[in-house]
C-alpha positions as CSV (number, residue, x, y, z in Angstrom):
1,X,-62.9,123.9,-53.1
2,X,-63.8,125.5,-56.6
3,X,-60.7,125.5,-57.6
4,X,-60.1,122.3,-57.1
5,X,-62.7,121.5,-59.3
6,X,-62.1,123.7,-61.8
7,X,-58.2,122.1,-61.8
8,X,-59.8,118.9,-62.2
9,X,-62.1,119.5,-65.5
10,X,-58.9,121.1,-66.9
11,X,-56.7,117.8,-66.1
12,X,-59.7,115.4,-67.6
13,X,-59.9,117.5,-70.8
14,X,-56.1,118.2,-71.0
15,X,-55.4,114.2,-70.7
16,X,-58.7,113.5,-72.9
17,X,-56.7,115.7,-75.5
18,X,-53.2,114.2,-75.0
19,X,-54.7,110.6,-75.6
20,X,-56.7,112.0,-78.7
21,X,-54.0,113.3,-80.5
22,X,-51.8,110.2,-79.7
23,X,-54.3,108.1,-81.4
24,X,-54.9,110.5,-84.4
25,X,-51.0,110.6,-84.6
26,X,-50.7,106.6,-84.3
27,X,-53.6,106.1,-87.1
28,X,-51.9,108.4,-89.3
29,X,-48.3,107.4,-89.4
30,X,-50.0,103.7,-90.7
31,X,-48.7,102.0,-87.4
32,X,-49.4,98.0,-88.2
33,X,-48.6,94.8,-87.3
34,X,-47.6,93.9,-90.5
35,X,-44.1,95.2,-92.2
36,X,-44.9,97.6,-95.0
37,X,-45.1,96.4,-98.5
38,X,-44.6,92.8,-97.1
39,X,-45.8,90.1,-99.7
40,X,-47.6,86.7,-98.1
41,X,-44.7,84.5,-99.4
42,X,-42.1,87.0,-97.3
43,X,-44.6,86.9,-94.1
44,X,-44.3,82.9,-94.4
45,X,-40.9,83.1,-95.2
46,X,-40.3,84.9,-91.7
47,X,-42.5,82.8,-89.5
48,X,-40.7,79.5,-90.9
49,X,-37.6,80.8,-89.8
50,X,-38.7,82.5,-86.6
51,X,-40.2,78.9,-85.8
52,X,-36.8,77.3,-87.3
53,X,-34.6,79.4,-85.0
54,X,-36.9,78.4,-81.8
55,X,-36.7,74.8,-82.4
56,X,-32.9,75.4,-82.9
57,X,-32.3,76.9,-79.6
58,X,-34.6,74.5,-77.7
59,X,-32.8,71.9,-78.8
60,X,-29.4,73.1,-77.8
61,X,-31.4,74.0,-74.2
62,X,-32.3,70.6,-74.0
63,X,-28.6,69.4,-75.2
64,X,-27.0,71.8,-72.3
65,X,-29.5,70.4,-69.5
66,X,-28.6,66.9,-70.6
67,X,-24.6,67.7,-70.7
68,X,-24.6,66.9,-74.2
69,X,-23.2,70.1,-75.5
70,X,-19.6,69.3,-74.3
71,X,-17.4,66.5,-75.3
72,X,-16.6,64.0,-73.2
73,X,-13.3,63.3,-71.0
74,X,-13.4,60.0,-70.6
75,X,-10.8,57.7,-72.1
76,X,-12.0,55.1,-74.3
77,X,-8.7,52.8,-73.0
78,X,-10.2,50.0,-70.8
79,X,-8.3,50.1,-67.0
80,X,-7.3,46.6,-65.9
């Protein structure tokens, strides 16, 4: 039963380290949301044509559920 215990402080601290030194390594290396060196202009830049190519593919979603993606095969000759 001790040594059970004893495993278990050793785990706690050895995961409490792990995590530690990921966070330290993570606040070090500069991870951010932002790109670096990224000017505002280039940040609205992206997000006007993140939001462009969105609209762009909904709309060709909506043209493919509405089957008006494909030309269509019908003859334009009336049939007596």
């Amino acid at each position: 039963m001790e040594n059970r215990k004893g495993w278990q402080k050793g785990t706690g601290l050895r995961l409490f380290t792990v995590v530690a030194l990921c966070l330290l390594g993570m606040l070090l290396s500069g991870c951010s949301w932002q790109h670096p060196g990224e000017t505002a202009q280039e940040v609205s830049r992206r997000h006007e044509r993140s939001l462009q190519l969105n609209n762009q593919m909904m709309l060709s979603d909506i043209d493919r559920v509405l089957l008006l993606d494909r030309p269509s095969h019908l003859t334009d000759k009336r049939i007596p």
